[in-house]
C-alpha positions in Angstrom: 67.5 -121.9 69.1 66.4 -124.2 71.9 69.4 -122.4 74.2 69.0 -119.1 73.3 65.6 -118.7 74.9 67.6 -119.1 77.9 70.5 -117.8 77.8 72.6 -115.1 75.2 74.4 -117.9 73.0 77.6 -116.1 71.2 78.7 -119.0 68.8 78.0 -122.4 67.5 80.9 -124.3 66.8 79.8 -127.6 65.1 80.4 -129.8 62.0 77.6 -131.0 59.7 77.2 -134.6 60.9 79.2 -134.0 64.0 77.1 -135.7 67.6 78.7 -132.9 69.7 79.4 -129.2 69.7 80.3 -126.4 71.7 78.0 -124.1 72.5 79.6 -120.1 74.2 77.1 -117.7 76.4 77.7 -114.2 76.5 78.7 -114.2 80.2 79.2 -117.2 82.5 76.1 -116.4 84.3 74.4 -117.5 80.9 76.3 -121.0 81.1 74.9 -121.4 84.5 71.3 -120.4 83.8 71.3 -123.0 81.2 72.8 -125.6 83.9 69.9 -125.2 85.7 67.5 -125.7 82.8 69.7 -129.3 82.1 66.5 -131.4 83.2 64.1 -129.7 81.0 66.3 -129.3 77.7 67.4 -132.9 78.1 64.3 -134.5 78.2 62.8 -132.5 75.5 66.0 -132.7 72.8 68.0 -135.9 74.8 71.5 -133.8 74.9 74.0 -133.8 77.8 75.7 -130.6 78.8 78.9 -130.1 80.3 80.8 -126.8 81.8 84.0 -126.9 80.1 86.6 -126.1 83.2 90.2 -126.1 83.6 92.4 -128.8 81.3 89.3 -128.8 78.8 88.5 -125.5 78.9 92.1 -124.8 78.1 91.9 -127.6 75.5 89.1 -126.0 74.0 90.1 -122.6 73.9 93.6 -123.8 71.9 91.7 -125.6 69.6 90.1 -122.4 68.8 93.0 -120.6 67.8 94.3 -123.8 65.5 90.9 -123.9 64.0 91.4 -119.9 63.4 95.2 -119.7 62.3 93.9 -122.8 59.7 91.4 -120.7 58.8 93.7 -117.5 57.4 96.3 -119.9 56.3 93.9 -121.5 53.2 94.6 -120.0 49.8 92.0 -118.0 48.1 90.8 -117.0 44.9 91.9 -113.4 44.0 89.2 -111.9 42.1 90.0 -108.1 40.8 87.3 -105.9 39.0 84.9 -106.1 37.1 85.3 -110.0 38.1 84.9 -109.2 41.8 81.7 -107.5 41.0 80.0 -109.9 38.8 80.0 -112.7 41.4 78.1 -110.7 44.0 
């Protein structure tokens, strides 16, 4: 919330418990806008910010799609019917 008066945030991605987390703006220009801000959001919440750029960003961005494939790859519970419907 703290970001996204700045700047369009487009995802969160962060563990419960976890002490760091990527945070992905809308448009670059958004990453940069909060750049500018760093001073004034770190004093107030104590984080550090850093652009994610070549090797990382690359890093990242493939730890994205492992997260992802991971994701589709976990068995789930068929539910047909009348069984379906109850648990909504």
């Amino acid at each position: 919330d703290a970001l996204a008066v700045l700047a369009d945030v487009a995802y969160v991605d962060m563990l419960e418990g976890d002490t760091e987390c990527h945070v992905r703006f809308k448009t670059p220009e958004d990453a940069q806008i909060v750049m500018k801000s760093y001073k004034e959001i770190q004093i107030k919440n104590n984080w550090k910010f850093e652009v994610l750029t070549g090797d990382h960003e690359q890093r990242y961005w493939q730890k994205i799609l492992v997260d992802r494939q991971a994701k589709l790859n976990q068995p789930r519970e068929k539910k047909r019917g009348t069984e379906k419907v109850i648990c909504k």
